[in-house]
Structures are given as C-alpha cells and as structure tokens.
N, C-alpha and C positions, 0 to 999 in steps of 0.2 A: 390725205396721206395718213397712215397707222403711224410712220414713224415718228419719232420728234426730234430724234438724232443717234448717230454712233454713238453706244456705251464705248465702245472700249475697242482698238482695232490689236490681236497678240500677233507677234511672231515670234520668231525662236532665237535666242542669243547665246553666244558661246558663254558669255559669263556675266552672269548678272552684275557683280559689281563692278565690274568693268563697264558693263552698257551705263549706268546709274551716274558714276562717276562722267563718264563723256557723252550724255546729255545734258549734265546737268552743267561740266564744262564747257560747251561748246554751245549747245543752245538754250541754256540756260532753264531748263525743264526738273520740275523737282520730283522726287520721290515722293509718293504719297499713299503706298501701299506695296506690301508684302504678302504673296502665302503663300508657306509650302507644307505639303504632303508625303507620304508614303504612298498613296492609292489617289487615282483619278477621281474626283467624287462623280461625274455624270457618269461615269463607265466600270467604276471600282476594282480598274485594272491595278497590279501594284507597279508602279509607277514614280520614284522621287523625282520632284519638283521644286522650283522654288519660280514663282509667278511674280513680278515686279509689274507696278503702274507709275507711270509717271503722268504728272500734267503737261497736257497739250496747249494749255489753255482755251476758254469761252466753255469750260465744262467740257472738253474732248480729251478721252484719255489714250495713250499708248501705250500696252503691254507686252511684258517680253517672260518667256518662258525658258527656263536655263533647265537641259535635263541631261542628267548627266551618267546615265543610262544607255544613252539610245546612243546609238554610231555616230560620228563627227557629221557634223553640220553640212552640207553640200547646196549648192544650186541645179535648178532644173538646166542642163546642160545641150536644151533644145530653146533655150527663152534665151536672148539676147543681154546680156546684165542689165542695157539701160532701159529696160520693158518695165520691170517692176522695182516699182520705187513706192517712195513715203513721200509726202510734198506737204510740207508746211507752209503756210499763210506769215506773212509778215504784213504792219502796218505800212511799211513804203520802202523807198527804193536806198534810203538812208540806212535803215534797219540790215537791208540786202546786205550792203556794205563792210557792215559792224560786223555781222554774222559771216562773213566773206574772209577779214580778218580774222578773226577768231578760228575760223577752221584751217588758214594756214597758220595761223601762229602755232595752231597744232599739232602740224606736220602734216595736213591732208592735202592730199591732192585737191585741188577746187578747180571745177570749168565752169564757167560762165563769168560775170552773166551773158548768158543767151536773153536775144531777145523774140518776145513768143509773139510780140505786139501787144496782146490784149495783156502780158503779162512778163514780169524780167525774169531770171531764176540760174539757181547755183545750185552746183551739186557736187554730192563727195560720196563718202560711204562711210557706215559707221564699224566700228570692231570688229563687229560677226558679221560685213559683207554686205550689209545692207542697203542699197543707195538710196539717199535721200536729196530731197529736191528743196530748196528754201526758194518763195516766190512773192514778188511781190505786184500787186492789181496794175495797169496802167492803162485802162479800159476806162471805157465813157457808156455808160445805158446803152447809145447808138449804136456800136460796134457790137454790144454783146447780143444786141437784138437782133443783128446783119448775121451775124453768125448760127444765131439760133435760128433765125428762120431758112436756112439751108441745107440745118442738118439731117432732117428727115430725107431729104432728096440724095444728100448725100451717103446717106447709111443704105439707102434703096442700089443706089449706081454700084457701090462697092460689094455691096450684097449679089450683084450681076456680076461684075467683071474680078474683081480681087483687084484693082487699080487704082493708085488712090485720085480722088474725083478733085477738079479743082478751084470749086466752088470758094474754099478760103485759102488759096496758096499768096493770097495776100498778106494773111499773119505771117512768114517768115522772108518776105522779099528783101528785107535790113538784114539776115541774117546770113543766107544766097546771092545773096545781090538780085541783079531780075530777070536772071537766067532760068 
C-alpha cells in the first residue's frame, strides 16, 4: 500500500473556536494548529479562512475549516444524518462510559451505546451538526475474520439486488432481538 495513513481528515465548522473549545471539552482533543488566509493557496481564489487541527490521537488529525464568506453551513438534504458521521476509537468500554458522561454533562443528546457486536459506540453531534460516533473494539481475531471473509460476497449480492445480504445480520441480533 502507498498509504501509511490519514494526514488530516477537514470539514467545515460553523466557528472555529467554538469547535476547539468542545473537543477539547468533551473529547478531550487539543489544538495543535492554526492557519488562516485571504486566498486559498492550491487555487488562489480570495477566500478568508481560518483552518484549525486538532489531535485525534496515534498521529491522526482532524481539521476544520470556519469560512466565513460563504452561505451558512447546510447538510446534503438527500443523505440521512446518521450516514455520515466521524467515529473515534477509544481504548474500552470504560472509556465509552467516561466519554458518554462527559457529552451529557454537556447537554448533548447521547444514544447508545449500541451494540454493533464486533464493537459498542455512542453518538451525538458536535456545534456545526456533525455527528460523531465514539466506539469501542469488543471483537476477538475470530469474528473479524468471520466477517471479512463474507464481505466480498456480500458486496457482489448487494451490487445485484440493492438488498441488504444477510451474511452478518448476526452483529446486531442484541440490538433487534432475533427478529
């Protein structure tokens, strides 16, 4: 593989210090970079900016770009809200927890945790509409191997039908029951 990882994943935030300030409350994510412009430098459109990174941690960053130009912020009004999301890694189901508190102590709305089987996870959304997912592993080698070695068949079946296939409708039979 060329890669060796995500530099940086941006989206767009209604206010930079507002986003700054509630990740760094809530998930504990620092600041570790600023820049802003007049002009887009890959396109030298004029353009004001102001580009924030914060640590994702393990070397992963997230960026947000506040422009305060362009027309208020919207969503694709054809994509479902909980389609696109952010999903953070935590070290266990403790962490889940901590994290679980901390965003209602915030006043967010939190559902979960769901349970995915191979994984737990919570979500809310951040200032600018974002929804983010905090998730933690509960998988074993075995299961992820059970999974992976289906998915090709399964990406073929759905690629035919538009149905979803039900090769692993066993990850959320805790969550349905076993209907």
């Amino acid at each position: 593989m060329l890669i060796q990882q995500i530099h940086h994943v941006a989206y767009r935030c209604k206010d930079a210090k507002e986003t700054v300030d509630f990740y760094d409350r809530v998930l504990d994510m620092k600041v570790i970079g600023a820049i802003a412009e007049d002009h887009v430098p890959s396109t030298k459109e004029p353009d004001p900016y102001m580009h924030i990174f914060l640590d994702a941690g393990m070397g992963n960053i997230l960026a947000f770009f506040e422009l305060p130009n362009s027309p208020p912020m919207g969503r694709d009004p054809n994509t479902p809200e909980w389609t696109q999301h952010i999903a953070f890694q935590v070290a266990d189901l403790a962490t889940l927890e901590a994290i679980k508190s901390r965003a209602s102590a915030a006043g967010l709305d939190v559902v979960g945790p769901t349970d995915h089987t191979i994984f737990k996870s919570i979500y809310f959304f951040d200032p600018s509409g974002h929804r983010l997912e905090v998730a933690a592993w509960t998988t074993t080698p075995e299961t992820m191997e059970r999974m992976k070695a289906v998915a090709p068949a399964m990406i073929e079946e759905w690629s035919r039908t538009k149905k979803p296939p039900r090769h692993t409708s066993w990850l959320h039979e805790k969550e349905f029951g076993s209907a």
